[in-house]
N, C-alpha and C positions, 0 to 999 in steps of 0.2 A: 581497419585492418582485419583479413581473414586468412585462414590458414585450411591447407590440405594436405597429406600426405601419403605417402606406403611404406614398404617397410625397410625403407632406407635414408629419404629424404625427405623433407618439408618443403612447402611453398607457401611462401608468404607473402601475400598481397596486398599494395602499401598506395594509397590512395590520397593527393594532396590536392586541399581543394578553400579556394579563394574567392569570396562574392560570389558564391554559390554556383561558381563554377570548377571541373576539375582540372587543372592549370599541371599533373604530374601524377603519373600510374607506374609501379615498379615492382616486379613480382622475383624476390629474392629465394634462392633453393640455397637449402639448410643441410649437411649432412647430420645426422641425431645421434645422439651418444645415449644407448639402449632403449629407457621406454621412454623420454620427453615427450612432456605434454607441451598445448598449445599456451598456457600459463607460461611455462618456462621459456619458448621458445621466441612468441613474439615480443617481447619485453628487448629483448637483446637486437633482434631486427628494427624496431621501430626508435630505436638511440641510433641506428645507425641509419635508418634512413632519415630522420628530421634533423642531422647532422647534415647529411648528401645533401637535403631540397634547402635547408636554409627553414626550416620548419619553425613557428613558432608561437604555433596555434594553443590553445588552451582545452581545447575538447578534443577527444580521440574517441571513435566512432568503432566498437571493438568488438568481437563475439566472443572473447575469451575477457577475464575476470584479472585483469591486472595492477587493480587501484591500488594496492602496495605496493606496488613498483614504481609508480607514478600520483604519488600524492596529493601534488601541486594541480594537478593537470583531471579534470571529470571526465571520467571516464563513461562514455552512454553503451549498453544493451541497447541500441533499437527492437522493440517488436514490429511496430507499422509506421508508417508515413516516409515521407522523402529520406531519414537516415534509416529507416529500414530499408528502403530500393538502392542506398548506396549502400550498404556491406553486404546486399545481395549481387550486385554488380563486381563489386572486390571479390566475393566466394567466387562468383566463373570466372572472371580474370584467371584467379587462380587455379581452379581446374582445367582450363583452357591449355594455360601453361605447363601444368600438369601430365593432359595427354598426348600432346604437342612431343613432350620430352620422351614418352612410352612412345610413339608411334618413330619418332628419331630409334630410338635404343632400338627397337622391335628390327626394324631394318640395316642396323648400322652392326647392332651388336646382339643376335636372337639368343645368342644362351647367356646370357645376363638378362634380356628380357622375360625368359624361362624362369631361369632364378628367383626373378623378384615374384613371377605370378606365384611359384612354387613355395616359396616363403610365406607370401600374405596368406594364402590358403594352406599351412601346417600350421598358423596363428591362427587365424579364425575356426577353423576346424579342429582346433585342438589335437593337435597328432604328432607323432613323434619320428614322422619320418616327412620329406614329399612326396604329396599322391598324385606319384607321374602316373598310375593305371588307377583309374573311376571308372566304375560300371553304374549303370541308374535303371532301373524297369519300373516299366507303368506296367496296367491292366486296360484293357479294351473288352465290355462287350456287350450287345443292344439287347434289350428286355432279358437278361440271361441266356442269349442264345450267339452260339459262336464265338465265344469266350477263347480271347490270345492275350499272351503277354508279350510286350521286347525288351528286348536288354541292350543297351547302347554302351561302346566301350571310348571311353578318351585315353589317350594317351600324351604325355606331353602338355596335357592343354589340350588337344586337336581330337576331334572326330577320329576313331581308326573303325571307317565302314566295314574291313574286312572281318573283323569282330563279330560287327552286331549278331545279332542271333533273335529268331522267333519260336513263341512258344502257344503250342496248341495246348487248352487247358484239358486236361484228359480223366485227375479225377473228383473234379468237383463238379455236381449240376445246379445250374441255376445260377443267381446274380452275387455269387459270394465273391468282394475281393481280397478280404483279408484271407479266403481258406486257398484263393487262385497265388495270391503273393505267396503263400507258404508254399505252396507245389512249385512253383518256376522258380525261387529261390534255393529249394533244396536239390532239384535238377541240374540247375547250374552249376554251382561248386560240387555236385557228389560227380561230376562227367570232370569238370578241368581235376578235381583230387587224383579221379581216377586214373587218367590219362598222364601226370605228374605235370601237368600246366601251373603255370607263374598266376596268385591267387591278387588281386588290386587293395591296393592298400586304404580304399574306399568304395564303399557299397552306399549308392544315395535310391532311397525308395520313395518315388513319386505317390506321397499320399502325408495324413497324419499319423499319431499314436498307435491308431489299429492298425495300419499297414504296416506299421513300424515292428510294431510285438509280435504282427507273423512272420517276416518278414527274420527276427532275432530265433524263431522258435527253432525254423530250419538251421542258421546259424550254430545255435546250441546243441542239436541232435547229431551235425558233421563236428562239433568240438573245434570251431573255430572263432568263438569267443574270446576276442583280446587280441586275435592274428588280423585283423581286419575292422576298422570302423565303420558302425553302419549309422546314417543319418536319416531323415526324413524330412521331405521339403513339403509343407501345408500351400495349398492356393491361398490363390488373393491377398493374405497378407505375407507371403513367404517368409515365414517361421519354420524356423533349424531344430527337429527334435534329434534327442539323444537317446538312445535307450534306458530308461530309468526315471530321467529326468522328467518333471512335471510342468516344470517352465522353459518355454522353448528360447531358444535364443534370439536375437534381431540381426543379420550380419547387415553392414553398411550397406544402403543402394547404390553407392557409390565404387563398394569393394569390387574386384578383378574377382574375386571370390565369388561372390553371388550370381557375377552373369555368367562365368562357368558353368556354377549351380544351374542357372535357367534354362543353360543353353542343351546343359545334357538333360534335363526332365523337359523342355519341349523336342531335341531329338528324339526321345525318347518315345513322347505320346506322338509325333508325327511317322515314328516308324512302327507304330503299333497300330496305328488308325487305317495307315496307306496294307497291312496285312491284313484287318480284320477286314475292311470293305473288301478285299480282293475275294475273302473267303464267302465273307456273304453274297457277294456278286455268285461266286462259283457255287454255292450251297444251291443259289435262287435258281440258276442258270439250269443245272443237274436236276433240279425236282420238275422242272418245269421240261424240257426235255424225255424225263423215265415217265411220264404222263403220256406221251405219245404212245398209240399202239406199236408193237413193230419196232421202238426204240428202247434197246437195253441199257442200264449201267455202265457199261463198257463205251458203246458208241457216245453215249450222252459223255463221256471221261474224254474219249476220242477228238469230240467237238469242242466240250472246253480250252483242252490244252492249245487247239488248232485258233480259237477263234474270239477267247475269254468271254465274250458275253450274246445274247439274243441277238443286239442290235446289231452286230459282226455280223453273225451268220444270214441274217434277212438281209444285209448288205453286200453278202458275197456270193460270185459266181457259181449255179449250178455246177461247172465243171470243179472247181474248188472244194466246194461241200462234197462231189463224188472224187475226189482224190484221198477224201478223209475217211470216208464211209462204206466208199461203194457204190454203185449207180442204184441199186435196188432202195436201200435204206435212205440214199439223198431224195429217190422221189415221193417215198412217206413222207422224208422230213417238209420237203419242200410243196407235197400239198396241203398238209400241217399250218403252215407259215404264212401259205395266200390263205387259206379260210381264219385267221386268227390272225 
């Protein structure tokens, strides 16, 4: 038997099996009466199921700790072999079953399915409200040169693109992210304070500890300390820091929470990434162009916006290039472009 839950119901997956084969599969949903554990809960399920199948086996094959409850009866922990693969097999039963019933709710009934995301993530995240607004920013930027940040906003659960926002890093040089996270964090809430915009009742900063603490520094300086939780999501092992805290949390792979979390630090870095190359594209583009004789700052700005990169403009018509330029400066550009 294995169990899964969120933060309303249980499922309990109840597997009967005869000459080594499984002869009956039943996966029971539990309403929970506050914090029940999986101790408490499948004890009272598995009386009621070995009642239903007629059960009358002697060994229970269990991932929760229930030998007091069943004395008579061995109770096995599988780690490996064949009863490890059957209460691996009972766990996705049960998760199966599990998101079966979210993706019903999701459709049938979205603001209960709202609810319960919104619950599970004020429990894991420790918060005292639902964080229906999360904002998350990464940093972007190659050898220290063209340095952005983005800030991606959720609302609901959901992406609200009209949000996002980019940030050109303006006063820090070179490869610093923790002094870049401190600048785009303190930008961002001193422009929504100032304008009296609605502040998210989650700040998640794609990085560790040092992102983290600069990240609190701006925090500190607008005095909104305690009006807003800020977290920090680590790669690769995706560990939940706090500010202060020195040991980071684990949230479930399996929580509604976590893929949130993932979903907004890779929008995050995928809207940071698709800015910075644009910019480098256009940096490339601009120097490479103000090099031609005869081509100013201006026209090279002219042709950017018209054309975004070299390969554009070697690919478009002379009359084209002279609708942006001018017939005088298109035949620089364009004797320029055949000798190179």
């Amino acid at each position: 038997m294995t169990m899964v839950e969120d933060d309303k119901y249980a499922y309990v997956n109840y597997l009967k099996m005869n000459n080594g084969a499984i002869i009956h599969g039943h996966t029971v949903e539990v309403k929970k009466k506050l914090d029940e554990s999986p101790e408490q809960i499948i004890p009272i399920v598995l009386v009621e199921m070995r009642e239903r199948f007629g059960s009358e086996g002697k060994e229970i094959i269990c991932e929760a700790d229930i030998a007091e409850d069943f004395p008579n009866l061995k109770i096995t922990h599988a780690q490996r072999g064949d009863k490890k693969a059957l209460l691996d097999l009972s766990l996705r039963n049960a998760k199966f079953y599990m998101l079966e019933k979210h993706k019903q709710e999701k459709l049938v009934n979205p603001d209960r399915n709202l609810e319960r995301i919104m619950e599970t993530m004020k429990k894991d995240l420790r918060l005292k409200e639902w964080p229906t607004h999360i904002e998350c920013f990464d940093n972007s930027n190659f050898q220290g040169t063209n340095a952005v940040a983005a800030c991606v906003v959720f609302k609901n659960g959901k992406p609200s693109k009209k949000d996002y926002r980019h940030f050109n890093i303006k006063t820090v040089t070179g490869p610093d992210d923790f002094a870049s996270m401190e600048e785009v964090v303190f930008r961002r809430y001193r422009r929504l304070l100032d304008e009296d915009q609605p502040l998210p009742q989650v700040i998640i900063i794609d990085g560790g500890k040092g992102q983290l603490s600069s990240a609190l520094k701006s925090i500190d300086a607008l005095g909104l300390r305690g009006k807003i939780t800020l977290v920090g999501i680590a790669k690769k092992l995706e560990e939940i820091y706090f500010p202060g805290d020195s040991v980071p949390i684990y949230i479930d792979k399996r929580s509604e929470s976590l893929k949130i979390i993932q979903h907004l630090r890779n929008e995050a870095h995928r809207f940071g990434i698709t800015h910075h190359r644009n910019k480098r594209s256009k940096n490339a583009l601009g120097t490479e162009l103000t090099m031609i004789a005869g081509i100013g700052e201006k026209t090279a700005q002219d042709l950017i916006t018209a054309f975004k990169s070299v390969k554009r403009v070697r690919e478009a018509d002379p009359e084209q290039i002279e609708k942006v330029i001018g017939k005088a400066k298109a035949k620089i550009l364009l004797e320029y472009l055949q000798k190179n």
